[in-house]
ZADO-1210 file (C-alpha; in nm, 4 decimals, padded with zeros to 6 digits):
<atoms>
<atom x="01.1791" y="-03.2597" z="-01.6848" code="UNK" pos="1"/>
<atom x="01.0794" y="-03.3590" z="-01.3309" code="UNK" pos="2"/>
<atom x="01.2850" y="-03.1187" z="-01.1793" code="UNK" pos="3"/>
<atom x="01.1529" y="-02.8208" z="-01.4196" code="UNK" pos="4"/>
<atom x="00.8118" y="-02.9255" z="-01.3001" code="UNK" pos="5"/>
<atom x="00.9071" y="-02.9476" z="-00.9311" code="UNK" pos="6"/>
<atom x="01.0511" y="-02.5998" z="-00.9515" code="UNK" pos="7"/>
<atom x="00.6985" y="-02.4715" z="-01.1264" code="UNK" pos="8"/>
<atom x="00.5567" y="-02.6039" z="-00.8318" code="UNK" pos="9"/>
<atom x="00.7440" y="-02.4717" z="-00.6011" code="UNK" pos="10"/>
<atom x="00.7753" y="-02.1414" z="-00.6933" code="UNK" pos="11"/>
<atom x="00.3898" y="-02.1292" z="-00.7214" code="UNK" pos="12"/>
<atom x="00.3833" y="-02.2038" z="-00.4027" code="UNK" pos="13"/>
<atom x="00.6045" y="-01.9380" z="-00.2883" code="UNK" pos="14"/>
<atom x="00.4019" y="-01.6692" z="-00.5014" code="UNK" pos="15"/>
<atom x="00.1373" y="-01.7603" z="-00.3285" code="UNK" pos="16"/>
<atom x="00.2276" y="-01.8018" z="00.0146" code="UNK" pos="17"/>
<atom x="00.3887" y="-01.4481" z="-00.0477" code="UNK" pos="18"/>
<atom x="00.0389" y="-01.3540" z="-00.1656" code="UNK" pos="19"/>
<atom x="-00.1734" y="-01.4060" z="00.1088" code="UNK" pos="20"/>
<atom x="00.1181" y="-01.3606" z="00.3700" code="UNK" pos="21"/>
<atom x="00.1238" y="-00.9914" z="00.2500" code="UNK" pos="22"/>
<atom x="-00.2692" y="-00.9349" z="00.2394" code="UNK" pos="23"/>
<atom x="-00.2190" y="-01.0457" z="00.5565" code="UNK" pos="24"/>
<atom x="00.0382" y="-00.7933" z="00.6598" code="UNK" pos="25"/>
<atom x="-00.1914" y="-00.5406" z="00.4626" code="UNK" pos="26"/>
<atom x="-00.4374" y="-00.6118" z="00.7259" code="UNK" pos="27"/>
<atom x="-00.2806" y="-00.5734" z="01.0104" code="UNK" pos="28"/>
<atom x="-00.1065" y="-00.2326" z="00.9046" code="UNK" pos="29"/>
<atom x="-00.4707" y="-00.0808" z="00.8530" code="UNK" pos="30"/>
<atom x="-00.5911" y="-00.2369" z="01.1653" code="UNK" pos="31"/>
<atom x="-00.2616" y="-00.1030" z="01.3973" code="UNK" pos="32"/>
<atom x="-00.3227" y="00.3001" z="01.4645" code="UNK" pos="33"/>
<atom x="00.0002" y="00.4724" z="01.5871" code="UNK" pos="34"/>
<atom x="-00.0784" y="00.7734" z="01.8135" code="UNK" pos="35"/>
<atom x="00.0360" y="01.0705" z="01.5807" code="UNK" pos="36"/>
<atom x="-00.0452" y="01.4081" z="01.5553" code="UNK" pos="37"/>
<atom x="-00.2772" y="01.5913" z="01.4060" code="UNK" pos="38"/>
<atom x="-00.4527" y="01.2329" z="01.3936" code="UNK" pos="39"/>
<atom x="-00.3429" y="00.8665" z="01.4143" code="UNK" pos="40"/>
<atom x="-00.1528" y="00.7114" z="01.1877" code="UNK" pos="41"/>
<atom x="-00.1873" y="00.3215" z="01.0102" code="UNK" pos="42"/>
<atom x="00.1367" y="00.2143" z="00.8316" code="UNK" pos="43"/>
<atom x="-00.0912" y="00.1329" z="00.5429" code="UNK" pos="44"/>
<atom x="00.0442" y="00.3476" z="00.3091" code="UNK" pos="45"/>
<atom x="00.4283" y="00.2045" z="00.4528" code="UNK" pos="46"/>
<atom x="00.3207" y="-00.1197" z="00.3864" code="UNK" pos="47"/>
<atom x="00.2033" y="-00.0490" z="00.0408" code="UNK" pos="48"/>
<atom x="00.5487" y="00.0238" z="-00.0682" code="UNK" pos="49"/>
<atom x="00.7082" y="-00.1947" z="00.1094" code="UNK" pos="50"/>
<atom x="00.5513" y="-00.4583" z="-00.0530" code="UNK" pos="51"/>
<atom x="00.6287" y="-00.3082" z="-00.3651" code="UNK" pos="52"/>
<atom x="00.9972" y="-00.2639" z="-00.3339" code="UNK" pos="53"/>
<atom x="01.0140" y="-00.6151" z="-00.1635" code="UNK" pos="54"/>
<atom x="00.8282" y="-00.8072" z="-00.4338" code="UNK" pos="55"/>
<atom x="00.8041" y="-00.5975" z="-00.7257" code="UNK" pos="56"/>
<atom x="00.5382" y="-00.4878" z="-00.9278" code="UNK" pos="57"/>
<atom x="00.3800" y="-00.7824" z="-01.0400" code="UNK" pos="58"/>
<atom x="00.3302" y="-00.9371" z="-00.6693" code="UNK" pos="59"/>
<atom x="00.2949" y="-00.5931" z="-00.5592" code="UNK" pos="60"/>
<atom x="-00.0139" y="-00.5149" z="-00.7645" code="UNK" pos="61"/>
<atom x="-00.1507" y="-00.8837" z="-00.6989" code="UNK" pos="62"/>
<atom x="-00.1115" y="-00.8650" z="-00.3264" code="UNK" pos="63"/>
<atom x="-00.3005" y="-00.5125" z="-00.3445" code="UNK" pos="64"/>
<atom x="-00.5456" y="-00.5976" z="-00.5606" code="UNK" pos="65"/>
<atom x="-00.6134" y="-00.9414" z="-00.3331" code="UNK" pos="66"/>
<atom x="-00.6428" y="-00.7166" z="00.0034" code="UNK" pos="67"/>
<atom x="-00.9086" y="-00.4800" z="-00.1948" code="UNK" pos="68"/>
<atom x="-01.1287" y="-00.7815" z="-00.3304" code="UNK" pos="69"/>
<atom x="-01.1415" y="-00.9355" z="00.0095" code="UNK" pos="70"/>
<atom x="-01.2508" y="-00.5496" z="00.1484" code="UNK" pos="71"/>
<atom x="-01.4953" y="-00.5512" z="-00.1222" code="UNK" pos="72"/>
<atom x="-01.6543" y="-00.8792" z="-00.0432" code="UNK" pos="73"/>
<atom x="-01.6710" y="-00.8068" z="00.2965" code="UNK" pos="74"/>
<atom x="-01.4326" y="-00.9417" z="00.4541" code="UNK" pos="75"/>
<atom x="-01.3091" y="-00.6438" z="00.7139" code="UNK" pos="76"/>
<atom x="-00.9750" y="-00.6190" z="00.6397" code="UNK" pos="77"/>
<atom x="-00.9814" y="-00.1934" z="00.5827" code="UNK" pos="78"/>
<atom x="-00.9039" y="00.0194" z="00.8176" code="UNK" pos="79"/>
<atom x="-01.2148" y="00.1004" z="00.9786" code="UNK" pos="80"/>
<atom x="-01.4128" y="-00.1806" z="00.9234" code="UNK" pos="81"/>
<atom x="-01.6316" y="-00.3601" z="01.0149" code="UNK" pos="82"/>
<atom x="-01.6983" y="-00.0678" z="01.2719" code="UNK" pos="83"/>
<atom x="-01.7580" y="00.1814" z="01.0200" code="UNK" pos="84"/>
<atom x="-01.8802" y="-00.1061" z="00.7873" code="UNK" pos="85"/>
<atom x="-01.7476" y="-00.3821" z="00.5127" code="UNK" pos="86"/>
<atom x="-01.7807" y="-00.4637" z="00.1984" code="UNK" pos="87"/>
<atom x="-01.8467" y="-00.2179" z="-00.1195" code="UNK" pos="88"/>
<atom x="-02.0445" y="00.0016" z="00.0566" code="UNK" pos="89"/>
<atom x="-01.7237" y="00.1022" z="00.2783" code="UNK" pos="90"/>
<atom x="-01.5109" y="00.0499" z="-00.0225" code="UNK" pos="91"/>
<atom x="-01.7038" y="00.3711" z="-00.1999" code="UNK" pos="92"/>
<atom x="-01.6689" y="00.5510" z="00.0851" code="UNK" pos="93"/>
<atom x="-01.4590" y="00.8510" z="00.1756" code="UNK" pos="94"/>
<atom x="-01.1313" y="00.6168" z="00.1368" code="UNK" pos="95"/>
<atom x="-01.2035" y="00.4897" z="-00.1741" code="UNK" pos="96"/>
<atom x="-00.9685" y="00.6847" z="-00.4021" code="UNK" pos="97"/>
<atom x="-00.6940" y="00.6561" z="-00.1573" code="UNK" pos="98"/>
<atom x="-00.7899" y="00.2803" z="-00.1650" code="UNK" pos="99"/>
<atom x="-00.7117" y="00.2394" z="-00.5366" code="UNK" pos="100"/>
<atom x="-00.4171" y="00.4616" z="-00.5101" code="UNK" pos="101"/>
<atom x="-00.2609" y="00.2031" z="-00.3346" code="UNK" pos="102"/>
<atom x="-00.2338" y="00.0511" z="-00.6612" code="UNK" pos="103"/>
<atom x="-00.1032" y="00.2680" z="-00.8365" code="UNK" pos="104"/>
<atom x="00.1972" y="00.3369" z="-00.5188" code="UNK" pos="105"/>
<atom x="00.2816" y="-00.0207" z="-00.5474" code="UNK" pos="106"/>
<atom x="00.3191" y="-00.0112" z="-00.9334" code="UNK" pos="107"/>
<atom x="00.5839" y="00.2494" z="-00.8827" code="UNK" pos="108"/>
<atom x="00.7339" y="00.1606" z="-00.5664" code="UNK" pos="109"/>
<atom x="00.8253" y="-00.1597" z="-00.7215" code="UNK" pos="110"/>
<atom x="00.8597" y="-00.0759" z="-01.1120" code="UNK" pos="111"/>
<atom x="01.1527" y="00.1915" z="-01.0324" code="UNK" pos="112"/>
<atom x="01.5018" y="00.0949" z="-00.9747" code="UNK" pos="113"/>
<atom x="01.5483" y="00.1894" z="-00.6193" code="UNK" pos="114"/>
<atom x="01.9522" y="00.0459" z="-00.6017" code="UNK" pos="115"/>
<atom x="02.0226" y="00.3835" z="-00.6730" code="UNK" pos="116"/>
<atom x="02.1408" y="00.6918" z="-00.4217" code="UNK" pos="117"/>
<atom x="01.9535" y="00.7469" z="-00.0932" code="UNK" pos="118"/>
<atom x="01.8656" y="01.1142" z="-00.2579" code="UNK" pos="119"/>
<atom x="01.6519" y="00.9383" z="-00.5557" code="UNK" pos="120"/>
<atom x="01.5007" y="00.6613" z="-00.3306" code="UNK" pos="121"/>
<atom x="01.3447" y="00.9162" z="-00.1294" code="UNK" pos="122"/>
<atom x="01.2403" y="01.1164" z="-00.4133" code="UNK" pos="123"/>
<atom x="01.0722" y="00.8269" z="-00.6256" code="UNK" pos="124"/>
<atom x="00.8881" y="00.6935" z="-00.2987" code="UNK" pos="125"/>
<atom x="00.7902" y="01.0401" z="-00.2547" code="UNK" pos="126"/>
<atom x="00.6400" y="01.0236" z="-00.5484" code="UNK" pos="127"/>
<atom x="00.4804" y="00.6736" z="-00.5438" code="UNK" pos="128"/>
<atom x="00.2913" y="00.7556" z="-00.2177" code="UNK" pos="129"/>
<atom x="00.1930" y="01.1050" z="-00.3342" code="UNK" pos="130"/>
<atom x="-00.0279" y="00.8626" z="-00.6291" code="UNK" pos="131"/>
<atom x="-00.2405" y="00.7810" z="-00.3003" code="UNK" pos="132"/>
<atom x="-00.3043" y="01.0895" z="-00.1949" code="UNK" pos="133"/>
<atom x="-00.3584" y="01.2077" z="-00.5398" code="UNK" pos="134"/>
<atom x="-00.6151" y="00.9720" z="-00.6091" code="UNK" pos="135"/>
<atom x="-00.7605" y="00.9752" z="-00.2381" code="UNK" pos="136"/>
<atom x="-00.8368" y="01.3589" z="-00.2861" code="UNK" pos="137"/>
<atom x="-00.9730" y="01.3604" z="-00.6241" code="UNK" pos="138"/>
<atom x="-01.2399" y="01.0910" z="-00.4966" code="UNK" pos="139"/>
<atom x="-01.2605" y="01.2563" z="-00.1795" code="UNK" pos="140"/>
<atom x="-01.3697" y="01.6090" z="-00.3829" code="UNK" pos="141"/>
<atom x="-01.5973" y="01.3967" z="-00.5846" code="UNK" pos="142"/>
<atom x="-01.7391" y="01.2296" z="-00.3030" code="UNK" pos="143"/>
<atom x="-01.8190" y="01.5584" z="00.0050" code="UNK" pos="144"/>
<atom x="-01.7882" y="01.8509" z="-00.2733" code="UNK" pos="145"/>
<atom x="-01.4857" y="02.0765" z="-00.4201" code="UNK" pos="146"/>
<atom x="-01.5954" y="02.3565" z="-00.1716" code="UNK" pos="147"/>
<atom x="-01.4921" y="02.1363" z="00.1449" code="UNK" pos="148"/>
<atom x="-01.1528" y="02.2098" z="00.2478" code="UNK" pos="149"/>
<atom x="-01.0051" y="01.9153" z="00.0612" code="UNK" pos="150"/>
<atom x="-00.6608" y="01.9503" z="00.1221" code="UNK" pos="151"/>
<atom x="-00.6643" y="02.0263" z="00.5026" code="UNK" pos="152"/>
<atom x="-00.9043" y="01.6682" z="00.5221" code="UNK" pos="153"/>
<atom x="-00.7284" y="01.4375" z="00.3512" code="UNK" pos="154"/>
<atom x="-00.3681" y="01.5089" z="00.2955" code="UNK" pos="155"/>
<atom x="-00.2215" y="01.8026" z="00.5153" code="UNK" pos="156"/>
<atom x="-00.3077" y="01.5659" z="00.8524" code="UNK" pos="157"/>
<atom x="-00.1000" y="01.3160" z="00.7529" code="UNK" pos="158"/>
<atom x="00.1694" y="01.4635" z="00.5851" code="UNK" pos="159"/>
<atom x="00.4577" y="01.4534" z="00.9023" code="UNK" pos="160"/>
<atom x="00.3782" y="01.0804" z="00.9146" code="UNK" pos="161"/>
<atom x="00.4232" y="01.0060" z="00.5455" code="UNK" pos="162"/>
<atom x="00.7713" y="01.2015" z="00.5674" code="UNK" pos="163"/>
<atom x="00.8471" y="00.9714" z="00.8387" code="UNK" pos="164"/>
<atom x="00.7294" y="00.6437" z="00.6645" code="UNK" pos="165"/>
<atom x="00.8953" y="00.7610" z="00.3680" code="UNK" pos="166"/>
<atom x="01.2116" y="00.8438" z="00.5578" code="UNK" pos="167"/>
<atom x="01.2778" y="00.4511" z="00.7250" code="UNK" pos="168"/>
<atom x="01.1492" y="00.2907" z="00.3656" code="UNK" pos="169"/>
<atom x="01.4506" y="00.5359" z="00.2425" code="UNK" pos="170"/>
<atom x="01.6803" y="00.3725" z="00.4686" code="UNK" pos="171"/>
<atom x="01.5899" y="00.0372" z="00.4674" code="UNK" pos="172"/>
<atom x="01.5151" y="00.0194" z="00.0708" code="UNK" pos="173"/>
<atom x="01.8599" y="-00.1851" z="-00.0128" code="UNK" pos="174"/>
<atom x="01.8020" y="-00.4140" z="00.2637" code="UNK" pos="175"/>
<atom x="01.4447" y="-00.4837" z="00.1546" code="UNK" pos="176"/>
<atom x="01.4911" y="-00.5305" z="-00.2030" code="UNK" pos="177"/>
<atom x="01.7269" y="-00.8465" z="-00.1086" code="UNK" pos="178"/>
<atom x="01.3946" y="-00.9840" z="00.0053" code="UNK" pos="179"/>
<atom x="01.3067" y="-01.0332" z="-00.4086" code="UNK" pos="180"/>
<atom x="01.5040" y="-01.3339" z="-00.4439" code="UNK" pos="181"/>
<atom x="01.3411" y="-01.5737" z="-00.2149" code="UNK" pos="182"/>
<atom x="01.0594" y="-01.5133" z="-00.4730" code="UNK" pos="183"/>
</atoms>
């Protein structure tokens, strides 16, 4: 019985060393910009489903929704904060719907079964980072008005990035998934 409890214990632990280790990581991709082109890019969105495919939905979603709570309390863990500001008044700004797409991208990139060919890797992480973008426009519309050039704002700039972020995930998928069992 000991040892049951002792394993409990320890695997708490883990989970939550994993936890704040990966808000961590969260933090630091927002924080790192990447000279790109049209504009720079954050491995934000990279990290986002890495941490899905590497932990799984579950952790996925809890590490996400850990990273957003400490934004929203003001702790300046989003991209552009604290110079652009903290807390819920940056949360409900213009990044807000891509914020909470990054929910909805970990869900997927770790609820699908990515053991499978390179071809449908690609596709399904394709599609779980197109849920941030999805999101991140329809606040974004809400937010500065439908007759703004939505599109060209807040998806076509960073589309040759995503392809690339999407591409190494792609390759490196099968490798990270092994990461699931130290969990």
């Amino acid at each position: 019985m000991d040892s049951l409890k002792t394993y409990s214990i320890q695997k708490i632990l883990k989970t939550f060393l994993v936890i704040f280790f990966g808000t961590i990581l969260l933090t630091i991709s927002a924080k790192l910009k990447i000279p790109f082109y049209p504009v720079p890019m954050t491995m934000q969105t990279f990290m986002v489903l890495f941490l899905g495919i590497a932990f799984g939905y579950k952790i996925g979603l809890t590490i996400v929704s850990v990273y957003l709570l400490e934004g929203i309390i003001g702790i300046p863990v989003f991209s552009n904060s604290p110079e652009k500001g903290v807390g819920l008044i940056y949360f409900t700004g213009p990044t807000m719907g891509y914020l909470i797409g990054f929910l909805i991208a970990v869900f997927f990139a770790g609820y699908f079964n990515l053991k499978k060919n390179i071809f449908l890797i690609f596709c399904r992480l394709i599609f779980s980072v197109s849920t941030i973008y999805l999101f991140g426009i329809l606040w974004l519309g809400t937010l500065i008005g439908w007759d703004k050039p939505i599109l060209e704002l807040g998806v076509t700039p960073f589309l040759l990035a995503e392809l690339f972020k999407i591409s190494l995930l792609t390759l490196l998928t099968k490798n990270i998934i092994k990461l699931r069992k130290f969990i």
